[in-house]
N, C-alpha and C positions, 0 to 999 in steps of 0.2 A: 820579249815584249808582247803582249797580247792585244786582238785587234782591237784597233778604234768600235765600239757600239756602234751598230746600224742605224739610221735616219730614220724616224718613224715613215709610215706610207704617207704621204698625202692624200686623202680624201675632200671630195668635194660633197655636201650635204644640198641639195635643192629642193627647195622646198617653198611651197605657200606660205604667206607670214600667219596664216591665222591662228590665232593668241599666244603667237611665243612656242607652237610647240617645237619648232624646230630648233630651238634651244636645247630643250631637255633632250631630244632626240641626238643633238652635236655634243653636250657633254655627253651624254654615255658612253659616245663611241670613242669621244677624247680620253675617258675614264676606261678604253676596251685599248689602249695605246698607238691610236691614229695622231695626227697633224690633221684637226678637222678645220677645212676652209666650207663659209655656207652661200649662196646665192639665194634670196629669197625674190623668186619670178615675180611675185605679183604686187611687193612692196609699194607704197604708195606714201613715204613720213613726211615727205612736208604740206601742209595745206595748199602750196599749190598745186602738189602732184594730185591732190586731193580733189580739189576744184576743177580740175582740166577733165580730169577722168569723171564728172558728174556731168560737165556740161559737155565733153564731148564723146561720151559713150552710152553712159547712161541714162540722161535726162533723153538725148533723142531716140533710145532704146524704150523708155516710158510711154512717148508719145506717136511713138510706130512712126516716124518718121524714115522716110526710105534710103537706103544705103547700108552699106556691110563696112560698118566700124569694127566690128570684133576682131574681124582679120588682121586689119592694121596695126591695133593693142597688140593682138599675139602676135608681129612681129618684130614690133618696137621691145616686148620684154625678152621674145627669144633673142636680138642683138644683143641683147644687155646680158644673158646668162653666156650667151658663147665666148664674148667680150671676158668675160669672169672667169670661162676655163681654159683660155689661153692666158689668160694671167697665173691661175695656182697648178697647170699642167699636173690637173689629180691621176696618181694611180690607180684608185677605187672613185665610182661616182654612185653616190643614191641618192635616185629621187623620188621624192613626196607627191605624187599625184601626179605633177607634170601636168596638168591638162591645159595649162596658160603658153606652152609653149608650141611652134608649129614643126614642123615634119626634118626641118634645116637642124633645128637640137639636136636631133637623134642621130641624124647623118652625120654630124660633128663629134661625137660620140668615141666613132670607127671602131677598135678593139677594145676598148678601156672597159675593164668589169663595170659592170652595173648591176644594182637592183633596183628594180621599179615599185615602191609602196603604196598602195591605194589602202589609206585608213576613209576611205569614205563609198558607199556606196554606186556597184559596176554604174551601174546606169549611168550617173551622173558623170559616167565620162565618155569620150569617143571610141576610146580603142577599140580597134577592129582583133577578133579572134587570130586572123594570121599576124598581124602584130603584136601582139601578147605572147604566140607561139614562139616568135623569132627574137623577142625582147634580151629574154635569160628570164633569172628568176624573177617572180612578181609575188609578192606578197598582199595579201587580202583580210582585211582585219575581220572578216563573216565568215564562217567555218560554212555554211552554206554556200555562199558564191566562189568559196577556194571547193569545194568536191566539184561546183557545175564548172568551173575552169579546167580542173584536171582531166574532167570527162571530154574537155573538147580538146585535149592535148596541148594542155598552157602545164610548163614548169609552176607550179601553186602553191603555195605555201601560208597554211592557215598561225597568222597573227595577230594577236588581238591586240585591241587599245591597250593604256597603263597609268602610270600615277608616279608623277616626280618628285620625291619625299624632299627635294633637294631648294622644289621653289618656295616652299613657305611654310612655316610653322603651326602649329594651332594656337590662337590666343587663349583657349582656355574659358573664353566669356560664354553665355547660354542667352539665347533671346527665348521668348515665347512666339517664334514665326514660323509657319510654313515654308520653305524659300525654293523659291527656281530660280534658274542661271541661264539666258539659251535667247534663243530667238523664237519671236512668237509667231508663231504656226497656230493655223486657226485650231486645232484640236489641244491646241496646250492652251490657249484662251478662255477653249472652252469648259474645259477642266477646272483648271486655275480660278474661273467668275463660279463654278459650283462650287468650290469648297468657302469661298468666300460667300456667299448666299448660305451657304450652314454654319454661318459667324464662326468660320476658322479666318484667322490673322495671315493669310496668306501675302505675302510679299516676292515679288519679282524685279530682276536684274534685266535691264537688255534697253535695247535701239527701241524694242516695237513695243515697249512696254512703255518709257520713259514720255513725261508730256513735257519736257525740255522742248522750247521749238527749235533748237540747230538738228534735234532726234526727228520731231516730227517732218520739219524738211529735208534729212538724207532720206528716211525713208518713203517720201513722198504718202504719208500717209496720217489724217489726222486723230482719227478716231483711237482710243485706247478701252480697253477691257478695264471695270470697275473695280481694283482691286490698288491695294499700296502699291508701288513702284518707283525704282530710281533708276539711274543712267549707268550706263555698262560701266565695268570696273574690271581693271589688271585681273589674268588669272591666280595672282599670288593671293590677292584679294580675295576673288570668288574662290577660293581653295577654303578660306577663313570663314566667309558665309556660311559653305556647306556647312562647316563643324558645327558653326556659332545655334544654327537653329536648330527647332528643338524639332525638326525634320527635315530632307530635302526629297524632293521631286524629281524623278526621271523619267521623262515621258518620249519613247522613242517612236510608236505608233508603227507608221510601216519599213523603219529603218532595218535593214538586213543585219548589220553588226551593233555591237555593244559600243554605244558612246564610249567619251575618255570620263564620262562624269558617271559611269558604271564603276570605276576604279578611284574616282576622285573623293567622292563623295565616302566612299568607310575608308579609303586612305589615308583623310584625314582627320578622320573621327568624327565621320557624322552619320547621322540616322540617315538610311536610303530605302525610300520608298520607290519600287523600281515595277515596271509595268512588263515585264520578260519574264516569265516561266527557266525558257533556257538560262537565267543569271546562274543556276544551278551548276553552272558547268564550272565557275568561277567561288562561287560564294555556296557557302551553306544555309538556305533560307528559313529565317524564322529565328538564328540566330548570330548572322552577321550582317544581311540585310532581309529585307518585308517583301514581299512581290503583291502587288494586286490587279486584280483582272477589271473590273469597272468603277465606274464613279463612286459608287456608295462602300463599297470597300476601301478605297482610297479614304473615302471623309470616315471611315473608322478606324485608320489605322492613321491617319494623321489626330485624330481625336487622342488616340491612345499614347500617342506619342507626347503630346499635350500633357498628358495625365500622370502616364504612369513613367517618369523618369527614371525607375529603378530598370524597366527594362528597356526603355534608350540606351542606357548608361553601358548595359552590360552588352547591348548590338558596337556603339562605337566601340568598345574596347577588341571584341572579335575581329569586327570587319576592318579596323587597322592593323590589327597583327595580323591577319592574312594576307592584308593587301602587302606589309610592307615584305613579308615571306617568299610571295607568290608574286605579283602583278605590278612590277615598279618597271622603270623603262629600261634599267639594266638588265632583268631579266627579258625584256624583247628582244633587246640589242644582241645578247647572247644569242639570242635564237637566227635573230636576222644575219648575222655576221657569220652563220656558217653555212651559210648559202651561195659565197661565192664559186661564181665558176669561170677560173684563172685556166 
């Protein structure tokens, strides 16, 4: 008689909800043959969890009103993620940034493997260097900030963003737009109103774009930049947009790693106009995405793009078949998952 098959591991996946990607990130690993269970810390789905957290974090976070709400939040979401691993008692834990969570997660942890993911720039989180040290492996989506980690004796592990061939399709359709996706950061406004002032059809996606007033009052902010805009949309969505125009816009400015919209946007078969020298490392430029260094460069290559759709046509076809080759979440997943240290 031969043995009953082994029980896959359970894994717990934690992660930030922002746009789903911890989705693509839990298939792959399910698709690498895990039992993946996910905890998203910083969830907020119903309007009311919605409304509590404006008016009682953020609104009086707006208006400097005195007190330390933040602590509180992070330890109402860390109850809720330790609550979640005593429910799915995971073998493997990874998580996503973590930075929602206070010092009692970690402690709760004790031996269970872990890898720590930071797809978003060191700064913007707390960790201290002796905890990084002592974490296990940490993963770093900036080949820059994983070399200054290993200098300072962090286990580091350089992984870059990716592209989920898995969420959405290309419709196939062609507009005549400029398009961004993202949030608006005054140097992507800025950008964004020049190429519109050299009558390109530029159009943006987001919160800080959108003149819906339920957008202008989350973001407490009424003013918008002179250009088309609508209200944020599904990532399956903004997947379609990229393709759809007959350019997209990557504007990282002083981001240390390559957004997930460095892989999305020829992923899906779209023109990427991307403002990184280093995309080289990833893509072959000039003929699977564009790079440019300032403004008037950018309004000639979104011009170009406008014009000469023979050579659109033959960038989407490139920088899809590399991305789906080289940079889909399966290949991270690959890379990540042999990083345990059992």
């Amino acid at each position: 008689m031969s043995p009953a098959p082994s029980a896959p591991e359970r894994l717990l996946l934690i992660s930030p909800a922002f746009h789903g990607y911890w989705r693509s990130i839990g298939d792959a690993l399910a698709r690498r043959g895990y039992e993946v269970h996910t905890a998203r810390y910083d969830a907020y789905d119903t309007v009311g969890d919605k409304l509590r957290l404006k008016a009682t974090v953020e609104l009086p976070d707006r208006l400097h009103l005195p007190g330390d709400r933040r602590t509180a939040e992070r330890a109402r979401l860390t109850d809720r993620v330790i609550a979640r691993m005593r429910e799915v008692r995971p073998h493997r834990v990874v998580v996503i940034k973590g930075d929602g969570l206070d010092s009692r997660f970690w402690d709760s942890l004790g031996d269970t493997p872990r890898i720590l993911w930071l797809y978003d720039d060191l700064h913007r989180h707390d960790y201290s260097d002796e905890f990084l040290r002592q974490v296990g492996p940490v993963v770093d989506y900036a080949r820059s900030e994983t070399d200054m980690l290993c200098a300072r004796g962090v286990d580091a592990h350089f992984v870059p963003n990716a592209f989920d061939p898995h969420r959405s399709e290309p419709t196939g359709r062609r507009t005549d737009e400029i398009v961004f996706i993202g949030s608006g950061y005054a140097n992507r406004k800025e950008l964004l109103t020049h190429l519109a002032e050299h009558d390109l059809p530029v159009h943006a996606w987001g919160r800080d774009f959108s003149r819906h007033p339920f957008d202008r009052a989350r973001t407490f902010s009424w003013s918008r930049p002179p250009i088309a805009a609508s209200r944020e949309v599904p990532l399956e969505r903004a997947y379609q947009i990229h393709a759809e125009g007959a350019a997209a816009v990557a504007i990282h400015g002083l981001q240390n790693g390559h957004a997930m919209r460095t892989f999305e946007i020829p992923g899906m078969g779209g023109v990427q106009l991307v403002d990184r020298d280093d995309v080289d490392q990833f893509y072959e430029v000039g003929t699977e995405v564009a790079v440019w260094h300032d403004r008037e460069e950018l309004v000639d290559l979104a011009r170009r793009a406008l014009q000469d759709r023979a050579w659109g046509e033959r960038m989407r076809e490139a920088g899809r078949r590399r991305t789906l080759a080289e940079h889909t979440f399966d290949h991270r997943l690959e890379e990540v998952d042999s990083l345990w240290q059992d």
